[in-house]
MDAnalysis code that builds the backbone (N, CA, C; Angstrom):
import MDAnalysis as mda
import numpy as np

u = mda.Universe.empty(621, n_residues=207, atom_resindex=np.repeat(np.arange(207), 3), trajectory=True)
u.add_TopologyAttr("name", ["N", "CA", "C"] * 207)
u.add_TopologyAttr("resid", np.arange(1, 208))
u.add_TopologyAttr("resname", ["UNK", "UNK", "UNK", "UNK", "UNK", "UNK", "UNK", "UNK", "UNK", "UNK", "UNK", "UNK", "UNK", "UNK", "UNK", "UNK", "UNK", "UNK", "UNK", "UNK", "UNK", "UNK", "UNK", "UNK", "UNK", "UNK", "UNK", "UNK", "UNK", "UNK", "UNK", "UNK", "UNK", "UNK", "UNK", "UNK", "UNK", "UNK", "UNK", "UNK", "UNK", "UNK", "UNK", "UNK", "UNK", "UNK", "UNK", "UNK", "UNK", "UNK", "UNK", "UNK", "UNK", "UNK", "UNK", "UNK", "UNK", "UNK", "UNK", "UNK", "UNK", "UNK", "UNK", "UNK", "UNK", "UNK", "UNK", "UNK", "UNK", "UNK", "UNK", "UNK", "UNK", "UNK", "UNK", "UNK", "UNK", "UNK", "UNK", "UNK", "UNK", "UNK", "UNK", "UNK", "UNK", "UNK", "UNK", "UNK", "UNK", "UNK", "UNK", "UNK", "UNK", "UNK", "UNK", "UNK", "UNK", "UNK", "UNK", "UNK", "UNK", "UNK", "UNK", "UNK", "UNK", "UNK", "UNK", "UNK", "UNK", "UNK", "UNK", "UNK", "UNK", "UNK", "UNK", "UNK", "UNK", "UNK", "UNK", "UNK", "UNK", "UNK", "UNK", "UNK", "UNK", "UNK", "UNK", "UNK", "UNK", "UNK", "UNK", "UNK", "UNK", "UNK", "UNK", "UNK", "UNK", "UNK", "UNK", "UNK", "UNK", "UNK", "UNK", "UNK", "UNK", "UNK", "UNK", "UNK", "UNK", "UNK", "UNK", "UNK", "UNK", "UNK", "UNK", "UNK", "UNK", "UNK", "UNK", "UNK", "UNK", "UNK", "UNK", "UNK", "UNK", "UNK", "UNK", "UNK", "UNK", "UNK", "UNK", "UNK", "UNK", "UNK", "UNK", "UNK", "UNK", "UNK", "UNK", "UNK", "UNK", "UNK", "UNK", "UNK", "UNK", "UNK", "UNK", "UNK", "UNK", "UNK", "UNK", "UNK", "UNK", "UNK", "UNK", "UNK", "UNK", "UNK", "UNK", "UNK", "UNK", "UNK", "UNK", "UNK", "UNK", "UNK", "UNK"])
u.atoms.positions = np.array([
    [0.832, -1.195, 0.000],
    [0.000, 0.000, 0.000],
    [0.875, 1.256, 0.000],
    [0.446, 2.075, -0.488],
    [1.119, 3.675, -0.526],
    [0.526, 4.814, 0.458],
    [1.460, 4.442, 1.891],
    [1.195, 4.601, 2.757],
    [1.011, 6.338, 2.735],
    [2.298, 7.235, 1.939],
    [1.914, 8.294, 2.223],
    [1.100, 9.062, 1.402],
    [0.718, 8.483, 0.384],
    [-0.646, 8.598, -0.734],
    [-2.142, 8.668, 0.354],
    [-1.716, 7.380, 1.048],
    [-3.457, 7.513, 1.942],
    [-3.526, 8.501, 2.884],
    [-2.073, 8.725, 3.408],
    [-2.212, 9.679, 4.559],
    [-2.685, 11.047, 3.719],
    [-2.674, 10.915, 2.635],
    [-3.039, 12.655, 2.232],
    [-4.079, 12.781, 1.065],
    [-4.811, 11.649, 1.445],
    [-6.156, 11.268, 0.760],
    [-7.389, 12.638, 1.331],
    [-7.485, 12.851, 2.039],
    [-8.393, 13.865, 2.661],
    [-8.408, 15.185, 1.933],
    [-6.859, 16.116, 1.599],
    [-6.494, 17.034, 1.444],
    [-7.238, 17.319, 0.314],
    [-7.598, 16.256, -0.533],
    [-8.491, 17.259, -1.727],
    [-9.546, 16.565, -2.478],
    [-10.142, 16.332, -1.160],
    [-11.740, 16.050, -1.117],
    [-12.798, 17.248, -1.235],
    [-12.472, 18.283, -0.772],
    [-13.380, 19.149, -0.260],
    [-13.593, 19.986, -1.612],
    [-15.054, 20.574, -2.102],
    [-15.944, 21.094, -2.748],
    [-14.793, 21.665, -3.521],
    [-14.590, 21.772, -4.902],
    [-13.755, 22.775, -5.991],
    [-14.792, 23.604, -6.545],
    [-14.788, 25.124, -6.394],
    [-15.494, 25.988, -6.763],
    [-14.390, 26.917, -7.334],
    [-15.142, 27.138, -9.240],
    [-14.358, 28.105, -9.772],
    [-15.058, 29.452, -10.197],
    [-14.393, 30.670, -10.178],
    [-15.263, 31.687, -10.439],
    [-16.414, 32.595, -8.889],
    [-16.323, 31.500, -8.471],
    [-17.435, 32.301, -7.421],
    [-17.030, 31.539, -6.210],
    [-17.208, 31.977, -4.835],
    [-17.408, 31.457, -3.428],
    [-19.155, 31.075, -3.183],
    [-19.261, 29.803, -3.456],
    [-20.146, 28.737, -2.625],
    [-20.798, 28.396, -1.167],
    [-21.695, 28.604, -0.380],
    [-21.236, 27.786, 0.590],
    [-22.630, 26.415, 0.217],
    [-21.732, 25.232, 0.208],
    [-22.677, 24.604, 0.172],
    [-23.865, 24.661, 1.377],
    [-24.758, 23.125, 0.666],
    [-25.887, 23.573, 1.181],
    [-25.511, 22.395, 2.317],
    [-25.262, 22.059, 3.425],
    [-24.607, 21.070, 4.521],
    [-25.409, 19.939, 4.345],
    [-24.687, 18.705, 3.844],
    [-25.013, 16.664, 3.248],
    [-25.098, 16.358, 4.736],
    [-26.221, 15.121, 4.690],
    [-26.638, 14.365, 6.214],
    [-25.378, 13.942, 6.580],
    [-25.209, 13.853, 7.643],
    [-24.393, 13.386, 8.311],
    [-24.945, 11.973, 8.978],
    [-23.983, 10.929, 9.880],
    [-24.398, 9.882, 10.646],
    [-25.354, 9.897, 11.140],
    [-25.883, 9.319, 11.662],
    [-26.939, 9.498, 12.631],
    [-26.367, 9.389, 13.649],
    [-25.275, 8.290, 13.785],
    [-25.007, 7.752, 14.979],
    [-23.211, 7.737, 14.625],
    [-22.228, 8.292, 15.307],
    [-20.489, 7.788, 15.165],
    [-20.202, 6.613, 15.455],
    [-20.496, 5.878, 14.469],
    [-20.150, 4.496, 15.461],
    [-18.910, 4.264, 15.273],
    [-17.987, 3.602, 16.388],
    [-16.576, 3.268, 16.993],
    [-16.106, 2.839, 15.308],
    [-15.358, 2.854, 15.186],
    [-13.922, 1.828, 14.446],
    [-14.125, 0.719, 14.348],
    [-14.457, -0.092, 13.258],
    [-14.869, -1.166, 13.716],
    [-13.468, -1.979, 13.955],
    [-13.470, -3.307, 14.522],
    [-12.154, -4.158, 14.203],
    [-11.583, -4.811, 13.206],
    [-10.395, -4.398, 13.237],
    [-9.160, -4.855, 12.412],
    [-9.790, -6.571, 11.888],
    [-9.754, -7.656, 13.067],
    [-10.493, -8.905, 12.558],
    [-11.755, -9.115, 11.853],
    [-11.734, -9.694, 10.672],
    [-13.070, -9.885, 9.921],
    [-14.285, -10.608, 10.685],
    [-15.532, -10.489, 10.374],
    [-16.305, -10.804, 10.757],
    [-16.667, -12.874, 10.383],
    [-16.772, -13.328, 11.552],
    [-16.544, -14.893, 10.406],
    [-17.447, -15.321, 9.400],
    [-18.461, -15.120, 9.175],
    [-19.189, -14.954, 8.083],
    [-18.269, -14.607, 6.901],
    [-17.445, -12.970, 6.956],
    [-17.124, -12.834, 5.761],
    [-16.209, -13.947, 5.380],
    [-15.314, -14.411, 6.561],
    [-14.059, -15.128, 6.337],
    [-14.432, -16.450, 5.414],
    [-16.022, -16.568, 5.353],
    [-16.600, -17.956, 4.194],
    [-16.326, -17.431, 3.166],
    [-16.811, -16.650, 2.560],
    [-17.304, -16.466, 1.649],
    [-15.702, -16.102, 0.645],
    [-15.895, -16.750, -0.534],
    [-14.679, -17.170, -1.289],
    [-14.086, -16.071, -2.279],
    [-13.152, -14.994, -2.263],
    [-12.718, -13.798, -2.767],
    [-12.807, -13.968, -4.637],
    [-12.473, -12.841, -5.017],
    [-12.539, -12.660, -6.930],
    [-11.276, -12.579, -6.747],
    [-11.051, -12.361, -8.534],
    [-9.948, -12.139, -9.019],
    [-9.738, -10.744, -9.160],
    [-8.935, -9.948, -9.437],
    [-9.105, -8.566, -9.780],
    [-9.330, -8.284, -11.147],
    [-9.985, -7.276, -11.064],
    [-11.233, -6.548, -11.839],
    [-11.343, -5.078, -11.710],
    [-11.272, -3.796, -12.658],
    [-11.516, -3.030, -11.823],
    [-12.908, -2.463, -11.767],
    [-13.389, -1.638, -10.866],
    [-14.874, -1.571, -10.537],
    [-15.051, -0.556, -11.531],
    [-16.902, -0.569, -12.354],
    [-16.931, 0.626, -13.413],
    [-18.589, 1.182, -12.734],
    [-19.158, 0.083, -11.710],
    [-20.342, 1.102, -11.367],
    [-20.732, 0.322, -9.573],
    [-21.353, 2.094, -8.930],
    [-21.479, 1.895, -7.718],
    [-23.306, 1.519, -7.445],
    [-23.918, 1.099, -6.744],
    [-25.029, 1.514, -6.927],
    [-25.319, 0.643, -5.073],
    [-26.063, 1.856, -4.500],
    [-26.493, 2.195, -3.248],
    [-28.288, 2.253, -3.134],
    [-28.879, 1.471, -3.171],
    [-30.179, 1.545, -3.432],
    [-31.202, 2.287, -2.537],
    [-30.656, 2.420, -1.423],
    [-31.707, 2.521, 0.078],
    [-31.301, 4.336, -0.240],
    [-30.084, 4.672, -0.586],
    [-30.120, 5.942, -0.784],
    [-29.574, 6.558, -2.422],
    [-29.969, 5.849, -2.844],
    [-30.193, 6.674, -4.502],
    [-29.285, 6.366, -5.196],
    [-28.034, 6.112, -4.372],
    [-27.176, 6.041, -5.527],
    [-26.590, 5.561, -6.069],
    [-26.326, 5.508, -7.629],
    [-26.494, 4.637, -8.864],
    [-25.495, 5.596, -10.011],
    [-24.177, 4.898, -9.654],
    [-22.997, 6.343, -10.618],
    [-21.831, 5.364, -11.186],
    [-21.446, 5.730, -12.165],
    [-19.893, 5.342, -12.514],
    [-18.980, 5.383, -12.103],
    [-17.824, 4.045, -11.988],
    [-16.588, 4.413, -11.060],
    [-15.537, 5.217, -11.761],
    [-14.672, 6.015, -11.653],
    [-13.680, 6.210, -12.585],
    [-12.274, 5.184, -11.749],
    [-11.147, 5.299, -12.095],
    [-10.208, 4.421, -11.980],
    [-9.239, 5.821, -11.668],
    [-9.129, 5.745, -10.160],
    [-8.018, 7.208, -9.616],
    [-6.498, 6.467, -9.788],
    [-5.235, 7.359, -9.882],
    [-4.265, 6.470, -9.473],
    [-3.798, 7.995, -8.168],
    [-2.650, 8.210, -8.387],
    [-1.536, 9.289, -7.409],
    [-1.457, 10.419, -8.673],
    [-1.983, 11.746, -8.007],
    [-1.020, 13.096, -8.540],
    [-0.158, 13.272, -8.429],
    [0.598, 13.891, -8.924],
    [2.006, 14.342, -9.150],
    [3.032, 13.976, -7.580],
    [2.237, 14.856, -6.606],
    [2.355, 15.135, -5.506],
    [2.429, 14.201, -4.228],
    [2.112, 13.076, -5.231],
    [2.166, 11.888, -4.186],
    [0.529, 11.341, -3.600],
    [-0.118, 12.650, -4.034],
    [-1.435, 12.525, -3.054],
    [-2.353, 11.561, -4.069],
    [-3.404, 11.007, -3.395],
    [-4.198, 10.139, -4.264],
    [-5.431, 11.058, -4.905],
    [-5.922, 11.048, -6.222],
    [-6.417, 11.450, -6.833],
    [-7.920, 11.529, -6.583],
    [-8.655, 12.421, -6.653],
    [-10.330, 12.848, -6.500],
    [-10.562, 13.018, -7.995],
    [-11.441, 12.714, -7.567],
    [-12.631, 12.623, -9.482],
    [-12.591, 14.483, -9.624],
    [-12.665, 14.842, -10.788],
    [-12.579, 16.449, -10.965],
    [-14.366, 16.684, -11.225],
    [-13.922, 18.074, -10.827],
    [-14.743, 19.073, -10.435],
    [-16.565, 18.755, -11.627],
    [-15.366, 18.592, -12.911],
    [-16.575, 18.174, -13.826],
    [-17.101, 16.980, -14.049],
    [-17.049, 16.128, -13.193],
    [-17.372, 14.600, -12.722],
    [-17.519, 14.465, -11.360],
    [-18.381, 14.970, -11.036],
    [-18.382, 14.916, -9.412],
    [-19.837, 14.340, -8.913],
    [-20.404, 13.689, -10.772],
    [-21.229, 12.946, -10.054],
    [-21.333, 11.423, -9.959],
    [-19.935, 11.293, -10.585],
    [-18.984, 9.784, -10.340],
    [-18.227, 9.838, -9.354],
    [-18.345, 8.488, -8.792],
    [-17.141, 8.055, -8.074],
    [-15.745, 7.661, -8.466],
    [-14.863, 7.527, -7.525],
    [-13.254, 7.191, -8.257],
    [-12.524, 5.658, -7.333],
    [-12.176, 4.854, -8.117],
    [-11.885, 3.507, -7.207],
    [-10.162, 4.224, -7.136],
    [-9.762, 3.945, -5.913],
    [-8.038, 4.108, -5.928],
    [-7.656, 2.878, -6.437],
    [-6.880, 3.403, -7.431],
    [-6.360, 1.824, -8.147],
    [-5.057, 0.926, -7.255],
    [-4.650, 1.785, -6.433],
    [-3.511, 1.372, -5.445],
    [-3.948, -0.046, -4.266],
    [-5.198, 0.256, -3.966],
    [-6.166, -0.659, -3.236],
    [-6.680, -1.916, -3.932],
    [-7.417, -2.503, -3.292],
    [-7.817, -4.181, -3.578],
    [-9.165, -3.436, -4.252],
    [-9.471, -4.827, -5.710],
    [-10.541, -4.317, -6.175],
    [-11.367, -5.056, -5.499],
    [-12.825, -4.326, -5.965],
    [-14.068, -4.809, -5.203],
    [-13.838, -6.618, -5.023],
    [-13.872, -7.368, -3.883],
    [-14.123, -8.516, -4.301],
    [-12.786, -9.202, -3.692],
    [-11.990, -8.815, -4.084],
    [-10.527, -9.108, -3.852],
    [-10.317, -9.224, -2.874],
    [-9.508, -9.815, -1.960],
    [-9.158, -9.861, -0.448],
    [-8.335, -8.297, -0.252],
    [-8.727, -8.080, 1.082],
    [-8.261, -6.641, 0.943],
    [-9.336, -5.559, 1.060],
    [-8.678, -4.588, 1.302],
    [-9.797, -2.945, 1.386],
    [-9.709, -2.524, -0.061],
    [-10.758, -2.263, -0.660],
    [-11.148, -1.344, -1.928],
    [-11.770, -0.303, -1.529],
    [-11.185, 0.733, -1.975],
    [-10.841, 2.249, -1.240],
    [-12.059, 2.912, -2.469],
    [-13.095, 3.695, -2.480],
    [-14.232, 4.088, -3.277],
    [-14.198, 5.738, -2.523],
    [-14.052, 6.501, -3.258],
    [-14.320, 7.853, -2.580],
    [-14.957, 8.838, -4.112],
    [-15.940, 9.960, -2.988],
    [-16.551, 10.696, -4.211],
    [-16.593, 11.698, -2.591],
    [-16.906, 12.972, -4.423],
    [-16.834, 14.177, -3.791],
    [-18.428, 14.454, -2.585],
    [-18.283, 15.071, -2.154],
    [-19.923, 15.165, -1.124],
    [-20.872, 16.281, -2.140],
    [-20.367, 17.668, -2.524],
    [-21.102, 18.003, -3.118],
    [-20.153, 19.044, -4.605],
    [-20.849, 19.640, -5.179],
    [-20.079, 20.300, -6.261],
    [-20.873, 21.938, -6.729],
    [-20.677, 22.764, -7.172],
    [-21.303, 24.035, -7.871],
    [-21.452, 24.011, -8.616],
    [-21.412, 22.810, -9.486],
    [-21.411, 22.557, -10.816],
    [-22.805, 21.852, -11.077],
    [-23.449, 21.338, -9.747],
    [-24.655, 20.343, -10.035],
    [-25.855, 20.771, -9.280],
    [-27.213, 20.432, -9.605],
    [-28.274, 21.276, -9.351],
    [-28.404, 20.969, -7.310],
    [-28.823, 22.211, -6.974],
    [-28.343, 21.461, -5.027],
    [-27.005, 21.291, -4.488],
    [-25.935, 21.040, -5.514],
    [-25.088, 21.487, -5.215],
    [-24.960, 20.025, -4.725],
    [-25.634, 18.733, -4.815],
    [-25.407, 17.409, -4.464],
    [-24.323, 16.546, -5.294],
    [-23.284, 16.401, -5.009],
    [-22.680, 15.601, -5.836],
    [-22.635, 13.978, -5.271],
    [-22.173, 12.877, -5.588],
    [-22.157, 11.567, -5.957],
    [-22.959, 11.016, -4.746],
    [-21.887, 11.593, -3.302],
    [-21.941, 10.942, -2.077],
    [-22.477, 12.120, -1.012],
    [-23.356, 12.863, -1.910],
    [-24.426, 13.538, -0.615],
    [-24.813, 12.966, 0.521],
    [-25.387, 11.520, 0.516],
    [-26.087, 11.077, 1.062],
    [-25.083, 9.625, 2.137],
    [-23.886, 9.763, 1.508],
    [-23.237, 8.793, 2.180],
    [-23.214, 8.950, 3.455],
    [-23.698, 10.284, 4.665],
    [-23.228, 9.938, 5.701],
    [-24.759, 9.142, 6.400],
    [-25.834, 9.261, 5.457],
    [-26.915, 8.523, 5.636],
    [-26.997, 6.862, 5.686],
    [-25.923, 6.396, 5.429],
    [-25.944, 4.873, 5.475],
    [-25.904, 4.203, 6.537],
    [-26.180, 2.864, 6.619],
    [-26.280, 2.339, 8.005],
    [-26.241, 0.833, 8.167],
    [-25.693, 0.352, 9.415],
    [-25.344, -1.130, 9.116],
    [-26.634, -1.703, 8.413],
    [-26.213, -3.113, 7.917],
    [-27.043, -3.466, 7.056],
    [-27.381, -3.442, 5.857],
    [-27.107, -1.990, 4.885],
    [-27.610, -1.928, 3.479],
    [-26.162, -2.380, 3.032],
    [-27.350, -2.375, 1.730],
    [-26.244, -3.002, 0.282],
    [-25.350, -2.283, -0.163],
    [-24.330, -2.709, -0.688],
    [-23.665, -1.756, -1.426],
    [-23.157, -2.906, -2.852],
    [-23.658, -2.737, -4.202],
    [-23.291, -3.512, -4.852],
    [-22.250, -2.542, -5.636],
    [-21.467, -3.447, -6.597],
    [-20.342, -3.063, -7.172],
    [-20.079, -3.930, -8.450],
    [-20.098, -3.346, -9.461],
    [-20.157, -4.292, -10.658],
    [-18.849, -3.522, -11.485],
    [-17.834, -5.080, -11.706],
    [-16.563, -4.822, -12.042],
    [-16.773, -4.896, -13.743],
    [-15.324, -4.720, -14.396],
    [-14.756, -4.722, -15.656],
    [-15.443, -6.253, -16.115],
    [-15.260, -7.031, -15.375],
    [-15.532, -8.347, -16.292],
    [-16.704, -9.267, -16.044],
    [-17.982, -7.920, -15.838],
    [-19.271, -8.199, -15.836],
    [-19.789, -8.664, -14.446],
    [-18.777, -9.371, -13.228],
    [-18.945, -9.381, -12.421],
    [-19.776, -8.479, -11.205],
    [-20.418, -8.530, -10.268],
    [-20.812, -7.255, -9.118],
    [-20.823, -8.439, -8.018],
    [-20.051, -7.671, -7.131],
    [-19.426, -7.884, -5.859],
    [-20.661, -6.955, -4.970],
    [-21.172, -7.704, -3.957],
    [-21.812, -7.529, -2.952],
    [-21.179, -6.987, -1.655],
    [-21.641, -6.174, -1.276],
    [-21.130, -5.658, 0.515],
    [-22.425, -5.581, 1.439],
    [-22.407, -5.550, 2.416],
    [-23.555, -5.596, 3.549],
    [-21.934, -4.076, 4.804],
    [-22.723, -3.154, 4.661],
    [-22.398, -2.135, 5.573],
    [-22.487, -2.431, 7.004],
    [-20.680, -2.735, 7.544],
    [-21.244, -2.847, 8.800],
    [-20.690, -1.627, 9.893],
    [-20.473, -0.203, 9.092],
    [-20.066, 0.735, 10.483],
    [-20.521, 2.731, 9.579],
    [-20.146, 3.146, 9.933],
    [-20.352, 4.708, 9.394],
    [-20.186, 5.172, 10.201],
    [-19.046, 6.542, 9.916],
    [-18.035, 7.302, 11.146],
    [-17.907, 8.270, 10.337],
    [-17.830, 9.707, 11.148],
    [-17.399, 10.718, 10.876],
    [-15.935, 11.121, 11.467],
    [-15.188, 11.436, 11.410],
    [-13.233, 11.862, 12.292],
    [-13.042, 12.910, 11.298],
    [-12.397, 13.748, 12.000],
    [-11.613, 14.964, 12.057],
    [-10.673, 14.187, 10.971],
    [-10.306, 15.359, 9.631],
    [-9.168, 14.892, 8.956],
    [-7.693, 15.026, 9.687],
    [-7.432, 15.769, 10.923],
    [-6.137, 15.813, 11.132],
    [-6.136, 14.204, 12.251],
    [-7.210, 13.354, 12.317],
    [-6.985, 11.726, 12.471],
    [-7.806, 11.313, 11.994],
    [-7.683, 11.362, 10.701],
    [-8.174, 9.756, 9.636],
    [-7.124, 9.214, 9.902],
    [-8.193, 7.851, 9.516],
    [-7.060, 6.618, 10.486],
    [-7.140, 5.892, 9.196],
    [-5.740, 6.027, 8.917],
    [-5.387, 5.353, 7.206],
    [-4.867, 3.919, 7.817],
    [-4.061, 3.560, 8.925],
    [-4.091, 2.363, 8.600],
    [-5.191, 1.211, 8.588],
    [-6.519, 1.634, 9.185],
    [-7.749, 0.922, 9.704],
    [-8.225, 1.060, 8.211],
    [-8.192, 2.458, 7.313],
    [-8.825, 2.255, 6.082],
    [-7.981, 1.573, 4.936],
    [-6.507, 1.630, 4.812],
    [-5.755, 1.230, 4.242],
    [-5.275, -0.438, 4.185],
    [-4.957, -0.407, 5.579],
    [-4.334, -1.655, 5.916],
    [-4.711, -2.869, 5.424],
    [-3.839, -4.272, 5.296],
    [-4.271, -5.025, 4.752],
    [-4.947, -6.006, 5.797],
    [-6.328, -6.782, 4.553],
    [-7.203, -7.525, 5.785],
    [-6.935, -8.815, 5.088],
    [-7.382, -9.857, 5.814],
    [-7.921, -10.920, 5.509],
    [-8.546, -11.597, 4.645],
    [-9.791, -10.660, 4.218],
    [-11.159, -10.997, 3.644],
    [-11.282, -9.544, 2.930],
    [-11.886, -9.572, 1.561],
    [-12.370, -8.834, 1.011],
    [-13.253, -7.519, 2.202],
    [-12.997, -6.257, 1.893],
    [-13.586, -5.225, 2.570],
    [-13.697, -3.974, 1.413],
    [-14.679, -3.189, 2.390],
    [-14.419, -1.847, 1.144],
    [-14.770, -0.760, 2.141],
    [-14.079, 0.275, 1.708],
    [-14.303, 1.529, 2.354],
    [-14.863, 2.555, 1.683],
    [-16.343, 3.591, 2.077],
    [-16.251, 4.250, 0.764],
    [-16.214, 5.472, 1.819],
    [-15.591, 6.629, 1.175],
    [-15.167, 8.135, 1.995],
    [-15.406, 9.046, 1.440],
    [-16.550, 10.017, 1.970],
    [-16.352, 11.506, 1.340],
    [-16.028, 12.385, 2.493],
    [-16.101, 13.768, 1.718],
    [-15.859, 14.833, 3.096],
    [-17.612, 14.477, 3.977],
    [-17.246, 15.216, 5.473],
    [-17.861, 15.555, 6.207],
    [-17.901, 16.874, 7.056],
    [-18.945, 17.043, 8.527],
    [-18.293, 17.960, 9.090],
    [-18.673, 19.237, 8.952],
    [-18.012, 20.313, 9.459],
    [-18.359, 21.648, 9.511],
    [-17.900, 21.862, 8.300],
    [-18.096, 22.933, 7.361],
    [-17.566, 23.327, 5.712],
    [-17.269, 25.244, 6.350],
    [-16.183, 25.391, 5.868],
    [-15.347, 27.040, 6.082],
    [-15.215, 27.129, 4.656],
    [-14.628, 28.508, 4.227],
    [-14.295, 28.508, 2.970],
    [-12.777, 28.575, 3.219],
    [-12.398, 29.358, 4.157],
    [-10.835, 28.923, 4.000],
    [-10.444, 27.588, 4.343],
    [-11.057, 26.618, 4.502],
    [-10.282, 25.300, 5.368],
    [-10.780, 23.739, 4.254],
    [-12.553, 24.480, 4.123],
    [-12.731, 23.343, 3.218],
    [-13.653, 22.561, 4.645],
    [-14.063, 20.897, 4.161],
    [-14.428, 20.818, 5.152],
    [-13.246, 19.754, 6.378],
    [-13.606, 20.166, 7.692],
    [-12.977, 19.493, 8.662],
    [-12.736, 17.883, 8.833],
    [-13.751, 17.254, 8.270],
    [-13.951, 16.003, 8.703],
    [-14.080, 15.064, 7.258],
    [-14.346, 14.019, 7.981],
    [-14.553, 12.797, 6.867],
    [-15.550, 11.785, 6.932],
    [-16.106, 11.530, 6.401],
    [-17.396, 10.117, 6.536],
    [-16.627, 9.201, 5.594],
    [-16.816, 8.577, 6.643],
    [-16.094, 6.765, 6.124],
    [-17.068, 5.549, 6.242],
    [-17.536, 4.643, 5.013],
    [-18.604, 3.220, 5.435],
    [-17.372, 2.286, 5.481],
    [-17.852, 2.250, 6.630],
    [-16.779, 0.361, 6.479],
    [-17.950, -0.562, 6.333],
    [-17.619, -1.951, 5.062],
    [-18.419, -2.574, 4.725],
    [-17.626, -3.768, 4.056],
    [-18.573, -5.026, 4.435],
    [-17.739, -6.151, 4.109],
    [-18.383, -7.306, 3.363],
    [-17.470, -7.662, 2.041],
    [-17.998, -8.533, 1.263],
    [-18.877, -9.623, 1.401],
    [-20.192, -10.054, 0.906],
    [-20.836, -10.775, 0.928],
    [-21.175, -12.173, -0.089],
    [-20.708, -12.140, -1.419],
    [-21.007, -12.526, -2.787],
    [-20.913, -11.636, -3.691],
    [-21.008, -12.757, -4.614],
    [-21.450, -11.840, -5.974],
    [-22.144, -12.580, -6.985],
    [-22.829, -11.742, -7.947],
    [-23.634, -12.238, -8.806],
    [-22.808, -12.142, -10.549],
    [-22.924, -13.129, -11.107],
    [-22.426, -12.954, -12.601],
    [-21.097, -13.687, -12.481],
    [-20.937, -14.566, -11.800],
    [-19.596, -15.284, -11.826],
    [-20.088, -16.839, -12.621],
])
């Protein structure tokens, strides 16, 4: 993993507005912070038998709407890991550095929260801090495949501790993380925080 790529995954998440100052309109947040979940997989997931790699081309979140294209991020210049741009912000971006959907391992899924470019100002993962153990998260790869997740946590943290090795680190069993901004929104700072789903493979259909 590209340890100092994840550590500076946060830095350019937050809303790109050109021409004018924005303030968005403030995306749900958790309902509830729930803890971190643990490092050990759940034994259920530990059955269920991993893919090959694939990379992911669509997200789709049913309980809250959303139904978008993945793009395929790698590292900017800068070392930092790449966000979907300003004029696609109503796709998501898979970090290609991470395990794909399915794969043993964390598959890292992040989209912007909102944009000025789109009506409401809602972009991909408005609604991500609305998720909650239990829902689906399907994922349908390059080679027709879709990889199943069942959500088992949703957390908001301060970007000066996102905890990259809990989202990064390597697991056991297929996992996925999906992250947008969260939090209070400033215009000089951007926003403070982060919403993170931790969620863990279940099946898949089309194999």
């Amino acid at each position: 993993m590209l340890w100092p790529a994840a550590t500076s995954l946060v830095a350019g998440m937050a809303m790109v507005v050109y021409g004018a100052v924005v303030m968005p309109a403030p995306a749900p947040g958790p309902a509830v912070a729930a803890s971190l979940p643990p490092r050990s997989p759940a034994a259920a997931a530990a059955e269920v038998p991993t893919l090959n790699a694939s990379p992911p081309v669509r997200i789709v979140i049913e309980r809250l709407g959303i139904d978008a294209r993945i793009l395929r991020l790698g590292l900017n210049k800068g070392g930092t890991v790449a966000v979907p741009p300003p004029e696609q912000a109503r796709q998501a971006g898979w970090y290609d550095g991470s395990a794909a959907p399915g794969q043993q391992g964390p598959a890292v899924v992040l989209g912007h929260v909102d944009s000025a470019r789109l009506p409401g100002n809602r972009a991909v993962f408005y609604r991500l801090g609305q998720a909650r153990p239990g829902d689906r998260v399907e994922i349908t790869r390059m080679d027709k495949i879709t990889a199943r997740f069942t959500v088992d946590s949703v957390t908001q943290v301060p970007k000066d501790r996102f905890p990259t090795e809990t989202v990064y680190g390597p697991t056991r069993t297929a996992q996925l993380r999906l992250i947008t901004c969260g939090g209070t929104y400033t215009e000089s700072g951007g926003y403070d925080s982060n919403i993170i789903v931790f969620a863990h493979y279940t099946g898949a259909r089309g194999t």
